[in-house]
N, CA, C and O of each residue as an XYZ file, in Angstrom:
620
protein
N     -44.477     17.794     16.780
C     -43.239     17.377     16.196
C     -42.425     16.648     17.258
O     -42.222     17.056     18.401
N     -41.895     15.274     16.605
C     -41.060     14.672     17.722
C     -39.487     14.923     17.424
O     -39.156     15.179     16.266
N     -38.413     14.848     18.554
C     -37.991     15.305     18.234
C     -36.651     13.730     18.696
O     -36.724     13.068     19.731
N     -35.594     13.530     17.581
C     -35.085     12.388     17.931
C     -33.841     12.626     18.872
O     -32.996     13.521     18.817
N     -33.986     11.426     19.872
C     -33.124     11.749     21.354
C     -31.356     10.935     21.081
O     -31.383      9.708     21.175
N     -30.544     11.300     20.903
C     -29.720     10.108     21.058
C     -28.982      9.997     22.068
O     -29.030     10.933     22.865
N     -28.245      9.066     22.316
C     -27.342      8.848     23.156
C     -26.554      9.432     23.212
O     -26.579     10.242     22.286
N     -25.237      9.612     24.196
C     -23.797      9.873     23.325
C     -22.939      9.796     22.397
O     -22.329     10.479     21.574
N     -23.162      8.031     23.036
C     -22.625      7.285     21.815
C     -22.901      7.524     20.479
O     -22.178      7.657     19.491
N     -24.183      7.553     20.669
C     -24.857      7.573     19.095
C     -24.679      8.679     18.701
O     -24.745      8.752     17.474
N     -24.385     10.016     19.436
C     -24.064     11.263     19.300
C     -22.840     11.523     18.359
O     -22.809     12.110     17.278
N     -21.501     10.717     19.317
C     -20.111     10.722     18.613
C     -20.099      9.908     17.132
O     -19.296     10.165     16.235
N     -20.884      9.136     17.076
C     -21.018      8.004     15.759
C     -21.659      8.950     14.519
O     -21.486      8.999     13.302
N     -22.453      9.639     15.446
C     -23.134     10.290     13.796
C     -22.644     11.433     13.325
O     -22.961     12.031     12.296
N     -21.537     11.815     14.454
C     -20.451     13.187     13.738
C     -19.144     12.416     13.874
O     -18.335     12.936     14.642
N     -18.923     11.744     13.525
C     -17.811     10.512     12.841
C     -18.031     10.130     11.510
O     -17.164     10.227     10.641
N     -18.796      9.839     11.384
C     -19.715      9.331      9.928
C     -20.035     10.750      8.874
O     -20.888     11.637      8.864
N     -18.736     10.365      7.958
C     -19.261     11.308      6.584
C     -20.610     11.293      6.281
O     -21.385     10.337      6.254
N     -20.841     12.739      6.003
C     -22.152     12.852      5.987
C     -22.335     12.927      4.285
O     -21.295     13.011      3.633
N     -23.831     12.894      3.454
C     -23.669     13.528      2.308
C     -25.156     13.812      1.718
O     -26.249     13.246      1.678
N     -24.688     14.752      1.380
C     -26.267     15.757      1.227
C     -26.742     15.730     -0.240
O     -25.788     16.315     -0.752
N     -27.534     15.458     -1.212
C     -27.954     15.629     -2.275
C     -28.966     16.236     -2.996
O     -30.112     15.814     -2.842
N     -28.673     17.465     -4.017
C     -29.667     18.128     -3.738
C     -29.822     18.430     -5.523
O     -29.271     19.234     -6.276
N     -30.826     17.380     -5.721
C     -30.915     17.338     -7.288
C     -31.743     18.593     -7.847
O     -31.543     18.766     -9.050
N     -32.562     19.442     -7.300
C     -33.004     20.678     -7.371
C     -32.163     21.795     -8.041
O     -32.712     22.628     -8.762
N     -30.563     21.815     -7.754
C     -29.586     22.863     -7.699
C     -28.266     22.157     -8.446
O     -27.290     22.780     -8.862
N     -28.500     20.460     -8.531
C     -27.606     19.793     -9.102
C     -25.977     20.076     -8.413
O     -24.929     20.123     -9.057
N     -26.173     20.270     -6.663
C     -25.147     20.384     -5.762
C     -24.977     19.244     -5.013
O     -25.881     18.945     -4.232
N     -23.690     18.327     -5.118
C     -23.443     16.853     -4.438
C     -22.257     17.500     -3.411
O     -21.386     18.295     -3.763
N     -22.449     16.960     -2.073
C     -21.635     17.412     -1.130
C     -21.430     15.947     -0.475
O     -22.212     15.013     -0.648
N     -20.103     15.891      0.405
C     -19.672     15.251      1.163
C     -18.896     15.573      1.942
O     -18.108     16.397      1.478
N     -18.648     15.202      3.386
C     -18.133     15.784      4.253
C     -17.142     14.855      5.288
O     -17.756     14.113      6.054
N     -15.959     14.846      5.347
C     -15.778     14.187      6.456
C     -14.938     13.006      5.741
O     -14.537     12.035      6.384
N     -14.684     13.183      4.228
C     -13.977     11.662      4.079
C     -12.661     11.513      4.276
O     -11.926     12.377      3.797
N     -12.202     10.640      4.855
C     -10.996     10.308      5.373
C      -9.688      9.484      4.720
O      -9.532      8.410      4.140
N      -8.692     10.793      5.221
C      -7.441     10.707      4.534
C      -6.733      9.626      5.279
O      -6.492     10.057      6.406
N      -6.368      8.604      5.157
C      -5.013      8.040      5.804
C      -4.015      7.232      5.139
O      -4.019      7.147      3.911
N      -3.127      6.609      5.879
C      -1.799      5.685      5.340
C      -2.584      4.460      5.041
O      -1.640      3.812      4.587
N      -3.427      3.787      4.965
C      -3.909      2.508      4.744
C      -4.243      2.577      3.349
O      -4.105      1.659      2.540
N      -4.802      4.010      3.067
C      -5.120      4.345      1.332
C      -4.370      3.996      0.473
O      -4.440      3.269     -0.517
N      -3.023      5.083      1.345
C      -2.108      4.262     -0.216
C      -1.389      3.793     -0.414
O      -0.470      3.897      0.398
N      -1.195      3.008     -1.465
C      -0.901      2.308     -2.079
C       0.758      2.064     -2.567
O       1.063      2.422     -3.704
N       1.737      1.487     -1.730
C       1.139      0.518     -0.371
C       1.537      1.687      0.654
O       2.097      2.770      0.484
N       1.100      1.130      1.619
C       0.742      2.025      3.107
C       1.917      2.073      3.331
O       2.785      1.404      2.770
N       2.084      2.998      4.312
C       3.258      2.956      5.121
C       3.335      3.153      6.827
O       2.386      2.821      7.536
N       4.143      3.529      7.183
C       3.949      3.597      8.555
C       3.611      5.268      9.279
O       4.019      5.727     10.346
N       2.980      5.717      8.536
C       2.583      7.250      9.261
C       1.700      7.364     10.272
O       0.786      6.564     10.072
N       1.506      8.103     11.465
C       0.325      8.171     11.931
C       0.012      9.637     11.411
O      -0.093     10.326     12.426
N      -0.097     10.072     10.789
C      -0.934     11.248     10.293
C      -2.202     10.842      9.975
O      -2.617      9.723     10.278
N      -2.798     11.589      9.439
C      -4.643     11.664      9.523
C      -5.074     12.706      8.929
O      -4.393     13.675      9.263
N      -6.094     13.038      8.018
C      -6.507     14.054      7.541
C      -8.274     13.974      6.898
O      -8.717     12.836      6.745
N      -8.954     14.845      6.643
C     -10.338     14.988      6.146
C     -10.581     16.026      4.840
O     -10.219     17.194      4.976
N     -11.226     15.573      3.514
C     -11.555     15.922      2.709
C     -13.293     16.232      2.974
O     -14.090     15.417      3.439
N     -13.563     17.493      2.578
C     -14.867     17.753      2.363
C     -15.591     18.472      1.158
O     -15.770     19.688      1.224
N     -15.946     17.865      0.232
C     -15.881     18.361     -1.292
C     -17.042     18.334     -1.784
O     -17.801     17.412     -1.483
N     -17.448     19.390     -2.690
C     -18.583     19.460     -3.011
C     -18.696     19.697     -4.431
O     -18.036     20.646     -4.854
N     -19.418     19.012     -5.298
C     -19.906     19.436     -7.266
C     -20.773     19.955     -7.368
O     -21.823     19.684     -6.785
N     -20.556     21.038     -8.294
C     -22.281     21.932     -8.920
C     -21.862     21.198    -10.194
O     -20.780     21.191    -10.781
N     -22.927     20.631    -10.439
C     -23.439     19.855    -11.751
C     -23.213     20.973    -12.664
O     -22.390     20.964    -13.579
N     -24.031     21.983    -12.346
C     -24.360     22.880    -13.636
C     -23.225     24.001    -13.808
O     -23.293     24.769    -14.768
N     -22.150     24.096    -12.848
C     -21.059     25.038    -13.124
C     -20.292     23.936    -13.465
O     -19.398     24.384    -14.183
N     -20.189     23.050    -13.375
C     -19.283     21.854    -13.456
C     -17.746     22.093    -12.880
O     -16.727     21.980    -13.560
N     -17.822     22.547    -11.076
C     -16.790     22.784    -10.308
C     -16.924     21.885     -8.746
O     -17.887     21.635     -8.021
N     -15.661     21.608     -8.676
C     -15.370     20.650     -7.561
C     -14.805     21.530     -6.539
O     -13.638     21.899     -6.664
N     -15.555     21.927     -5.477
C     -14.946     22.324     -4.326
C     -13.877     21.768     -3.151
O     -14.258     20.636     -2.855
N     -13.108     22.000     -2.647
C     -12.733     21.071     -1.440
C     -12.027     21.669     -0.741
O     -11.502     22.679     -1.210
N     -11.780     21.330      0.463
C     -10.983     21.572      1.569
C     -10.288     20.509      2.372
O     -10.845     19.966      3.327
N      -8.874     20.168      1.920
C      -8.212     19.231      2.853
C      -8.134     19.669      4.278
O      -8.346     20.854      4.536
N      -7.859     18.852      5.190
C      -6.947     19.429      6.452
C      -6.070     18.255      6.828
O      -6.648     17.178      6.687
N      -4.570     18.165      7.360
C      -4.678     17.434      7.564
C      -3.661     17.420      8.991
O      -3.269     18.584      9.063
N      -2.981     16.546     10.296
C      -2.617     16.797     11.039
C      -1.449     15.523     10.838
O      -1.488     14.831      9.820
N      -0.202     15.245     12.128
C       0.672     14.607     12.136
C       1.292     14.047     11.101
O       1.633     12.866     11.039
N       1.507     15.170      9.981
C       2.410     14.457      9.566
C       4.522     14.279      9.504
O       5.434     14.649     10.243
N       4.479     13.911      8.870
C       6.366     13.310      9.145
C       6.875     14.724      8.894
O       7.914     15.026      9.480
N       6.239     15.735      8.028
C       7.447     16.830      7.923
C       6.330     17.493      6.447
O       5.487     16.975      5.715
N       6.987     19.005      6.603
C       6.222     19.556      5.565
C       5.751     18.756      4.082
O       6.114     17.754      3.465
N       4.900     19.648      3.949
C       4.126     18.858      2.765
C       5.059     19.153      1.137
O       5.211     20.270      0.642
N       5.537     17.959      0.595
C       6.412     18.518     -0.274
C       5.424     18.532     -1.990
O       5.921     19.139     -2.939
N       4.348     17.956     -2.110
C       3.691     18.042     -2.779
C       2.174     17.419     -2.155
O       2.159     16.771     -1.108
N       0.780     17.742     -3.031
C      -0.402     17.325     -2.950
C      -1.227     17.884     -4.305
O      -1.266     18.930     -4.953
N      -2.072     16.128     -4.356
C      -2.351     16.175     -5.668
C      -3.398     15.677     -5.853
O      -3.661     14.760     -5.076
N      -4.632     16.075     -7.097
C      -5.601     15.122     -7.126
C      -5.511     14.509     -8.758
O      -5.536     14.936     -9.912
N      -5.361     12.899     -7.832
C      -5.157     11.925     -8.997
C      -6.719     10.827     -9.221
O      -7.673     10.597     -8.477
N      -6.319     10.318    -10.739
C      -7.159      9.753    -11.041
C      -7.124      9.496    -12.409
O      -6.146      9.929    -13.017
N      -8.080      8.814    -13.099
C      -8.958      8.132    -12.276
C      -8.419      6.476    -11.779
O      -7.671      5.616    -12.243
N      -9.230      6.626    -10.650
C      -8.412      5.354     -9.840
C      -9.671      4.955     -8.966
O     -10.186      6.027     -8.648
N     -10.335      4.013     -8.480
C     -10.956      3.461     -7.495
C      -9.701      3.322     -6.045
O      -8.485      3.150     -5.964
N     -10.755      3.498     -5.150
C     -10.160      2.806     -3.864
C      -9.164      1.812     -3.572
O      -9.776      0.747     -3.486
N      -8.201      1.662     -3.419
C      -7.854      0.584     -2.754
C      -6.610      0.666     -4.548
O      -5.574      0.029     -4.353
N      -6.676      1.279     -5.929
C      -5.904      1.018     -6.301
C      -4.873      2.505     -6.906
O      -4.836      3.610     -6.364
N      -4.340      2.195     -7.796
C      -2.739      2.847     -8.173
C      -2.892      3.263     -9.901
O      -2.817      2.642    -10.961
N      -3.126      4.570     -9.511
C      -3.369      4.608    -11.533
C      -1.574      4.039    -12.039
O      -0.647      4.831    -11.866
N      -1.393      3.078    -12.452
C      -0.112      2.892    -13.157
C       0.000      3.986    -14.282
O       0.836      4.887    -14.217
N      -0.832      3.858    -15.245
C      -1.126      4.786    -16.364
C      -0.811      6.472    -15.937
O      -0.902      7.120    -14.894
N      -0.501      6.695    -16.988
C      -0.373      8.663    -16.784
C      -1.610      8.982    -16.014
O      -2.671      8.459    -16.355
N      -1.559      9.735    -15.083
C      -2.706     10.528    -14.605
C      -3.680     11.552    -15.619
O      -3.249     12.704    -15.670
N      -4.429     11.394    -16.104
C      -4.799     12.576    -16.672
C      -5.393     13.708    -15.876
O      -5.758     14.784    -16.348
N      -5.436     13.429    -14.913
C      -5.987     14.956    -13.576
C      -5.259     14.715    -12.802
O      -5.236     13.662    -12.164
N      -4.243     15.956    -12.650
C      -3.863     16.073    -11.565
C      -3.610     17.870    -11.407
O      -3.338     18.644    -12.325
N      -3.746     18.103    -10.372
C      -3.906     19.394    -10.092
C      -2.660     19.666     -8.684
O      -2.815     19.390     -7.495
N      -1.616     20.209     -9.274
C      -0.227     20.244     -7.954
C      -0.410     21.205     -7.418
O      -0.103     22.275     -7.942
N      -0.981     21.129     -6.172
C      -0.861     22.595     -5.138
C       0.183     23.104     -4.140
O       0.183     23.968     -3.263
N       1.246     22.057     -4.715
C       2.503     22.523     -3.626
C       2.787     23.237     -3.874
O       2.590     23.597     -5.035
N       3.636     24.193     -2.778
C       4.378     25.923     -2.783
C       2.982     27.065     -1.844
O       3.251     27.927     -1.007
N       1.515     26.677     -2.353
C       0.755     27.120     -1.235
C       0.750     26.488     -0.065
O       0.402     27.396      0.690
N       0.934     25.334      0.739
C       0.831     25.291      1.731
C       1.997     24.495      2.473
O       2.908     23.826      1.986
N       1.701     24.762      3.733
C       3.242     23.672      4.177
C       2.792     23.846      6.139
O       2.161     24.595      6.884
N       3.506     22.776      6.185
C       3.270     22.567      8.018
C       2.544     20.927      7.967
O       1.583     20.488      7.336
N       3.549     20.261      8.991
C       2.689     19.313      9.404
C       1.160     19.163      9.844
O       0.557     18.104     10.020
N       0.653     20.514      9.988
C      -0.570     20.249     10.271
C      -1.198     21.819      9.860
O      -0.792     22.935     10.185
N      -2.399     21.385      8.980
C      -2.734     22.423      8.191
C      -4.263     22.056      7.288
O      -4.996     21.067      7.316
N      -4.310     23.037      6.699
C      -5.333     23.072      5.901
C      -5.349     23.364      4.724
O      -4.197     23.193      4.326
N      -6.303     23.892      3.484
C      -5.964     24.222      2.144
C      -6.918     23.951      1.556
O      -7.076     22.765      1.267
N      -8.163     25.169      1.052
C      -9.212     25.288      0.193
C      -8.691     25.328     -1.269
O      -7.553     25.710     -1.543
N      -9.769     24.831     -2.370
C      -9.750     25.015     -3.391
C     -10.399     24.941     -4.561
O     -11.494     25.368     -4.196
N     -10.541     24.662     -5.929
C     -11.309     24.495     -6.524
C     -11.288     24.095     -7.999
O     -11.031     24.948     -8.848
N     -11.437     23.374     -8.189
C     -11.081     22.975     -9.903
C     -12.254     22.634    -10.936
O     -13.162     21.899    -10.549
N     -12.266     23.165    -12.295
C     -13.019     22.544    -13.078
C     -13.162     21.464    -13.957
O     -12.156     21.023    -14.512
N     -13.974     21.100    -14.111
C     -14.285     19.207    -14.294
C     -14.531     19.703    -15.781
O     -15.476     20.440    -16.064
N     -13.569     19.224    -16.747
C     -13.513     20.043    -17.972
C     -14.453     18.615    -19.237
O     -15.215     18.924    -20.153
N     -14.086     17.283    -18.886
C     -14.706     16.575    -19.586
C     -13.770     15.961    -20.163
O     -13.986     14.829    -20.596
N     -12.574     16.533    -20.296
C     -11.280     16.095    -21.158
C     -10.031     15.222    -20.190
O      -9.636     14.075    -20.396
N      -9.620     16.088    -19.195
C      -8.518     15.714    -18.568
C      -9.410     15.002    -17.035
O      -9.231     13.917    -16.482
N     -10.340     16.082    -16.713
C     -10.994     15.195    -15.903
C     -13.192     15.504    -16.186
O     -13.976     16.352    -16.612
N     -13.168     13.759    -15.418
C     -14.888     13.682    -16.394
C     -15.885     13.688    -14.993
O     -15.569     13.344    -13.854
N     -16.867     14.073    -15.364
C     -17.792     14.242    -14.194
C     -18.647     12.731    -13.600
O     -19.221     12.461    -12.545
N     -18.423     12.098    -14.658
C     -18.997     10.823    -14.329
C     -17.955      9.898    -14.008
O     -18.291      8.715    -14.053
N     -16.640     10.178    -13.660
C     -15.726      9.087    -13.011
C     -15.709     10.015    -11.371
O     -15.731      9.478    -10.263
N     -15.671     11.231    -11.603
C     -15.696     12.273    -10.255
C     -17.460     11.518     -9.407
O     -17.673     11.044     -8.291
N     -18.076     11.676    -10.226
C     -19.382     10.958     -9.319
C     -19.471      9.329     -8.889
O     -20.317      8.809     -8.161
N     -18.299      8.670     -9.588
C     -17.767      7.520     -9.519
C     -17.129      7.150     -8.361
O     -17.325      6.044     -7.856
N     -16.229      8.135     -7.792
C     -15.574      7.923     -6.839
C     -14.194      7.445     -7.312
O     -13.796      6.488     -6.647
N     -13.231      7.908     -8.421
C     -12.486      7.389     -9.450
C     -11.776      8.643     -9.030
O     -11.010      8.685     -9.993
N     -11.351     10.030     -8.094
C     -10.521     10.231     -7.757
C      -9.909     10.639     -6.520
O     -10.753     10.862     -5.652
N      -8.870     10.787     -6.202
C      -8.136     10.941     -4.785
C      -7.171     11.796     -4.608
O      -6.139     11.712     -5.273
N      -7.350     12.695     -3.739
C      -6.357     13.435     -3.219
C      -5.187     12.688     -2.403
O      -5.385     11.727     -1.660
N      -3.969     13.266     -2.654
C      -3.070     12.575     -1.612
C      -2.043     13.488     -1.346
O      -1.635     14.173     -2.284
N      -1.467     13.640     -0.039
C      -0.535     14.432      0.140
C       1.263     13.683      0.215
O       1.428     12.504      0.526
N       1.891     14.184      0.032
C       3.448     13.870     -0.085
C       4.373     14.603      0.938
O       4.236     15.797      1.205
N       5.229     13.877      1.435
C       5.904     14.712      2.448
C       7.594     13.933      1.850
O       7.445     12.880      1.230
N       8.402     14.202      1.949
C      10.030     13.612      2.119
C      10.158     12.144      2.897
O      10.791     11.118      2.646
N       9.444     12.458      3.737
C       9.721     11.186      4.356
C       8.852     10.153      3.360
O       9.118      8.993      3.673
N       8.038     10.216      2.423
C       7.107      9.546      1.819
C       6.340     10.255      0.489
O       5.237     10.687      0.154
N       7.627     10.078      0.000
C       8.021     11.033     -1.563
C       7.045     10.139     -2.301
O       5.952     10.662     -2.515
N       7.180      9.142     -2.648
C       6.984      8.263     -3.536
C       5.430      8.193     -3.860
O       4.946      8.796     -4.819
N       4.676      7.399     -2.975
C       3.340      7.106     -2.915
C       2.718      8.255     -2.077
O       1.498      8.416     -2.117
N       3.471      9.027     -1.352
C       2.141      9.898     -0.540
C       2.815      9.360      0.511
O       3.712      8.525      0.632
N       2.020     10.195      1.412
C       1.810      9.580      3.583
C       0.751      9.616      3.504
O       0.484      8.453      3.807
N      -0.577     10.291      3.232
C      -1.282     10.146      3.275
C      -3.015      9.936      2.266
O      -2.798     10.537      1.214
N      -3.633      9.695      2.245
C      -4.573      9.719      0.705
C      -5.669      9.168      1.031
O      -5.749      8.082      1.606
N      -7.177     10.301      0.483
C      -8.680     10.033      0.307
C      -8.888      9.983     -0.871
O      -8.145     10.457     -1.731
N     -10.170      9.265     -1.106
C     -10.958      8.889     -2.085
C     -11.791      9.930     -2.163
O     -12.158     10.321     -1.055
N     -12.328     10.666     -3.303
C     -13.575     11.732     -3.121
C     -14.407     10.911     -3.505
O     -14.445     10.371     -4.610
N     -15.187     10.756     -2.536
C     -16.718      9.579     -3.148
C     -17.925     10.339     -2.503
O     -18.120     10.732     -1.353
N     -18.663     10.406     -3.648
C     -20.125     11.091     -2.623
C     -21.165     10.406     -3.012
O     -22.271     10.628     -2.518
């Protein structure tokens, strides 16, 4: 058995790089590592905060796992939400039909927050979730409006 050598570089690059595992056997889609920032949304603003989504679907329970974390931001978290459906780069104008408000559990500029929701078919569908059609985003005061910060769940 050989065994593959890397560099450093290549070391830091490949634990930088969301990873994503697929495992049609168990009908479990994981992703790891996708990244929250101010460039997401819509329109950006000036935060340097930063954060990572790592979320995972069982097909056959039809449940979405995840765990935000996120660091620097402007001031406690005054809401966080997962919206959709929406692609990358845009703005559901339309009513959200998924959104799931987890504010009042967590707070601190820098933090974390497990959870879990079911993909019911109605309010939210498993084939826009495998789409990459929704996004978490967090809200702080200083950046009530659109968020400070916001990922795409894409696996």
């Amino acid at each position: 058995m050989q065994l593959l050598k890397l560099t450093p570089v290549a070391f830091l690059f490949a634990l930088a790089v969301p990873s994503c595992k697929t495992d049609l056997s168990d009908g479990l889609v994981q992703k790891f590592g996708l990244p929250m920032t101010k460039e997401q949304v819509i329109p950006t603003n000036g935060s340097s905060a930063s954060g990572t989504i790592n979320a995972s679907y069982n097909k056959a329970s039809h449940t979405l796992n995840y765990t935000v974390t996120w660091t620097g931001l402007t001031g406690n978290i005054t809401a966080m939400h997962i919206h959709g459906p929406a692609y990358k780069g845009y703005f559901p104008i339309v009513a959200v039909p998924f959104q799931q408000n987890i504010t009042g559990f967590i707070n601190g500029k820098t933090g974390a927050f497990t959870s879990s929701v079911y993909i019911d078919e109605v309010a939210a569908k498993e084939s826009e979730l495998l789409h990459g059609q929704y996004y978490i985003d967090i809200h702080t005061s200083a950046n009530s409006t659109y968020g400070e910060i916001r990922g795409q769940i894409e696996f």
